[in-house]
N, C-alpha and C positions, 0 to 999 in steps of 0.2 A: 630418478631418471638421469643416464651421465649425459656431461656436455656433448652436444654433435659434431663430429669433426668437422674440420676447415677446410673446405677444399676451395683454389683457386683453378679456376677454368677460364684456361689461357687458349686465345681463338682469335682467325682471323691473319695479321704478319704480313710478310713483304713478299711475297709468291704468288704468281699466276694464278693459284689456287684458295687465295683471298677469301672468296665469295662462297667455297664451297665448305673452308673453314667455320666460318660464321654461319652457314647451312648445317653444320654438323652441331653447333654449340647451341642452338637453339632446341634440335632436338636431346642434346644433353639436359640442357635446362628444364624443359618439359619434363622429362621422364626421372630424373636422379630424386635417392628419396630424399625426404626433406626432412625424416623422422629422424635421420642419422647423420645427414650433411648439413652445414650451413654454407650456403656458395657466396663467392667474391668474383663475377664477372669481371675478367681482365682483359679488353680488345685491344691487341694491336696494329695500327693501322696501316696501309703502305706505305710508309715512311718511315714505319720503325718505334712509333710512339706508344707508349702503353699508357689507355688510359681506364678509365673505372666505366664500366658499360651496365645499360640497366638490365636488370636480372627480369627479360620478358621476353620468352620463347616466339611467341608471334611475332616479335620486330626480326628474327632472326631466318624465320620460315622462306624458303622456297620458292619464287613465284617466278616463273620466266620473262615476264614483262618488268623485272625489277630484282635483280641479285642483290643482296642480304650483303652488308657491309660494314665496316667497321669505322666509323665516321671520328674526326679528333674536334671530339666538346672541349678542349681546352683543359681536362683533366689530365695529372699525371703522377703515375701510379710508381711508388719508391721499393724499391726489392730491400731486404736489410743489406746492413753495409759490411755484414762480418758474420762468421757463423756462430758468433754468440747472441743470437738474435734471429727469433722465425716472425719478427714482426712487420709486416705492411704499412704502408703509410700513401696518401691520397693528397695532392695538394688543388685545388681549383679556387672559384672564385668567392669560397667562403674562407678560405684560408688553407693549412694542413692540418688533417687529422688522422687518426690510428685508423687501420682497417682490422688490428687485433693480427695475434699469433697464429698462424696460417700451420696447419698440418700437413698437408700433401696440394703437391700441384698436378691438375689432368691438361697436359697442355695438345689439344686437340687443333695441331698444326698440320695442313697439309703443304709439302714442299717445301724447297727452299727457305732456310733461315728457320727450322721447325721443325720440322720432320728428318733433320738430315743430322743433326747431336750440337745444333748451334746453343738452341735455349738449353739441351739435355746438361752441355756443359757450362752454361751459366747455373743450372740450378744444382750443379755437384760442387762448385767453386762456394756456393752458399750454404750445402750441407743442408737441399730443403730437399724431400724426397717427391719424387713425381710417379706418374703412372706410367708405362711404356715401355719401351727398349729401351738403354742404356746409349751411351755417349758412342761407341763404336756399333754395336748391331743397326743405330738409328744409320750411322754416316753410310755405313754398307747398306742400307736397304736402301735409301736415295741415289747409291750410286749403283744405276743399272749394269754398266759394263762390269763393276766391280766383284757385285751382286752373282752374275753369273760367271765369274773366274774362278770366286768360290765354291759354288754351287756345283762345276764342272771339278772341284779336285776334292770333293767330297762325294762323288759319283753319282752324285742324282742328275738326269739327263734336265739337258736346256736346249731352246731353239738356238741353233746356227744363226752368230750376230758376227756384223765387222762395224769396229767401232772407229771415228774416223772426224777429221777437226777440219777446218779451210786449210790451216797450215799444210794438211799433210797432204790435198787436195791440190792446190801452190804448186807444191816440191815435187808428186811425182802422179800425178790424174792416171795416165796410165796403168801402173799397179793398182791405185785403187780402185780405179775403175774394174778392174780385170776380177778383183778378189770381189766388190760387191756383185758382179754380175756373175760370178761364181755360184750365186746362193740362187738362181733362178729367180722367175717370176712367178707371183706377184711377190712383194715386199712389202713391210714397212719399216717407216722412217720415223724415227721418233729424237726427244732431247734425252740426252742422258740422264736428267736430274729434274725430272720434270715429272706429274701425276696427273690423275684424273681426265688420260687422253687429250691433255693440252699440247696442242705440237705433233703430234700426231698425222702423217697422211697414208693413205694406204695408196704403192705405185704396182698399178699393171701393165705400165709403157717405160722404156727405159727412159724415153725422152723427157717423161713428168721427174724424173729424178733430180734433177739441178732446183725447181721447184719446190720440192718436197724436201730436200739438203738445207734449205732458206730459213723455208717454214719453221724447221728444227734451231737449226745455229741462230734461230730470233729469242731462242728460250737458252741456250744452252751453248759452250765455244762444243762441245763433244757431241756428236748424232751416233745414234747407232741404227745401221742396215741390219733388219731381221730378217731372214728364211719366213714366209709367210705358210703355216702348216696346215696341211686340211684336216679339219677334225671337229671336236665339238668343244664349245669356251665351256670350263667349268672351273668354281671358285669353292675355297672353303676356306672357315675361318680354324685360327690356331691361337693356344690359351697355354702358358705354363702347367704344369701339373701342380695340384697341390697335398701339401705335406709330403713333397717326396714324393707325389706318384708322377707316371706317365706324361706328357704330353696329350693334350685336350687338342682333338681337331673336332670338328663340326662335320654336319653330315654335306652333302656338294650341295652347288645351287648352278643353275647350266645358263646360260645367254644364250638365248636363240633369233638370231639375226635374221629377221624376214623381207626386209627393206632398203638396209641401208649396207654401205659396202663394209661397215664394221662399228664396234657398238663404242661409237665417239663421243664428246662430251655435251650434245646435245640429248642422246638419250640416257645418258646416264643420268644427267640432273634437272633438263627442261621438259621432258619427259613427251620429247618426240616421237614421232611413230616409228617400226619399224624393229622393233626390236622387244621381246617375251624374256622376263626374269621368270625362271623356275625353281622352285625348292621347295622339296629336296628334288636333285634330278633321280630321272629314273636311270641308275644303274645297277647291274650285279651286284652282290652279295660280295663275293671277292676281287669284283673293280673298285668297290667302293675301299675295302681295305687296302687294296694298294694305294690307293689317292692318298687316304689319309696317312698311310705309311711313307711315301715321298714329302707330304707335307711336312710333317713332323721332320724327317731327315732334314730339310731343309731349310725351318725354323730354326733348329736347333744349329747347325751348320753357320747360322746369320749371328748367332747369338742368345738365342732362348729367352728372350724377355718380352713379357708386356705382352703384346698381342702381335698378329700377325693375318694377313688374306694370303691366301697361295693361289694362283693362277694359273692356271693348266689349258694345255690343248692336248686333248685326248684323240686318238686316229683310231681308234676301236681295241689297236691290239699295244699303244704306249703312251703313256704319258710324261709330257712335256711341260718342266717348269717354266711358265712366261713371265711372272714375276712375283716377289715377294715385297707385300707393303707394309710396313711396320706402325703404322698408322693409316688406315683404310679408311675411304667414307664409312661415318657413323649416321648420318641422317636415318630415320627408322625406317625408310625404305631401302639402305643402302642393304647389301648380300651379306656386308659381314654381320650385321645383326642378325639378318634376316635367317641365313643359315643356322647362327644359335638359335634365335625363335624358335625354327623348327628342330633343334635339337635339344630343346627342353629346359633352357634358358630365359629369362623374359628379361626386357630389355631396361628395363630398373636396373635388374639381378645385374646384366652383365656390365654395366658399369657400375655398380658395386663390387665388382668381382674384381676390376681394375683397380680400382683403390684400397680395396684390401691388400692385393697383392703388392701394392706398395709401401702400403705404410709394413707391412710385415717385413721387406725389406731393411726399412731404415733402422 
């Protein structure tokens, strides 16, 4: 029987999106196999601390009345000091000792300080290999305006955004007043560097817009005004090709908003009312192929690594890239599983699937 690889699952960090982190790593823990891993729970807390976290999915679960956190027991957990060394180290109040030769890192960070190539380029500077996009694909997928400049000159279509700071707000309100009310109403306002609809507001009065500008620049100096699109939310997930082939997209999964004026960070993870995850959606035969034909362009377009959600609004006859997350809710109820589920995937597999693809990498 060979040794089981070492994975360290890195969860939790200094972003807004803390708690959804630590919501995702619990259901990593639950589900990753064990026959083939040995895990090294690594949390870091809003502060920046990494310390050694117990390997138990239930402390990590979901509950509205109580989000899932990364608490500093007073451990603290040593990355090696050079890249002739893949070894861990653990110091607390027994003393320091080895946590052993670590093989691949899943570092299941949402936002800011994680998700954007912070940790990506700490763990290339050490030569440990990880699971994800890479040091640029991660920073361009955190950066929304960036995201879609790209997006825009490799010809897959994006919603009409004006991206926009207090600075520039200061110096000339006029113009950009002129250009976001350009985009008509309704709108939304979001942070530029920001996930899981935190910051978020959706404006159908011009007047809530100084409001909604706040909301945003609390999370972020960048806001961006989006062209708000009628159509239907549809998401699907995307997976490198292997050996050489294709690009893996997943079949779509659709949000269907019954209640609330748009599917915010309440229903995504408190699991408010008012809003139907479906997958797969029902579409055509050859709407479904275009989806996944834009996704792919788009993926690839970011950087092609690790994995990826594509975001769409579809108006029946186009589809519109809303965004690409290079690290997406993983909780088993999140869509990016959920769409692999349904596309023949299980949810072990597909984080096994991530870690192969990395260590095949290094």
């Amino acid at each position: 029987m060979t040794n089981p690889v070492v994975v360290v699952v890195l969860f939790g960090g200094r972003s807004s999106e803390h708690s959804i982190s630590s919501a995702t790593a619990g259901g990593v823990l639950r589900a990753i196999d064990r026959d083939r891993f040995r895990v090294i729970p690594v949390g870091i807390t809003r502060d920046g601390a990494f310390v050694l976290e117990d390997d138990d999915p239930d402390k990590f679960a979901l509950r509205p009345e109580a989000l899932p956190e990364v608490v500093d027991n007073g451990s603290r957990v040593r990355l090696p000091d050079s890249t002739l060394s893949r070894e861990w180290t653990v110091t607390d109040a027994d003393g320091t000792r080895s946590l052993g030769e670590v093989d691949v890192v899943l570092p299941i960070l949402h936002g800011r300080f994680g998700e954007d190539g912070t940790v990506q380029g700490l763990l290339e500077l050490l030569g440990i290999p990880y699971a994800g996009g890479g040091v640029l694909m991660s920073a361009i997928g955190m950066n929304k305006h960036v995201t879609k400049q790209v997006l825009r000159a490799a010809n897959v279509p994006v919603v009409p955004w004006v991206a926009v700071t207090r600075a520039d707000l200061a110096r000339d309100r006029d113009l950009w007043e002129r250009r976001m009310r350009a985009l008509g109403l309704p709108v939304f306002v979001k942070p530029n560097e920001a996930g899981s609809s935190v910051g978020v507001t959706k404006v159908s009065r011009w007047e809530d817009l100084d409001a909604a500008l706040d909301t945003a620049f609390a999370e972020d100096r960048l806001a961006l005004v989006e062209q708000a699109v009628v159509g239907r939310e549809l998401e699907c997930g995307v997976l490198p090709g292997r050996d050489g082939g294709p690009v893996r997209v997943s079949v779509a999964g659709e949000i269907v908003v019954t209640g609330r004026e748009f599917y915010d960070f309440e229903a995504k993870y408190l699991d408010a009312p008012g809003v139907d995850l479906v997958c797969p959606a029902a579409l055509g035969e050859g709407e479904l192929a275009e989806m996944q034909r834009i996704a792919a362009q788009a993926f690839e377009a970011i950087g092609g690594q690790g994995l990826a959600r594509v975001d769409f609004f579809y108006t029946g006859t186009e589809f519109f890239v809303n965004e690409v997350n290079t690290m997406p809710g993983f909780t088993p109820i999140s869509m990016f599983p959920t769409c692999w589920i349904a596309s023949g995937l299980t949810y072990p597999d597909l984080i096994s699937d991530l870690l192969d693809a990395a260590l095949e990498k290094a």
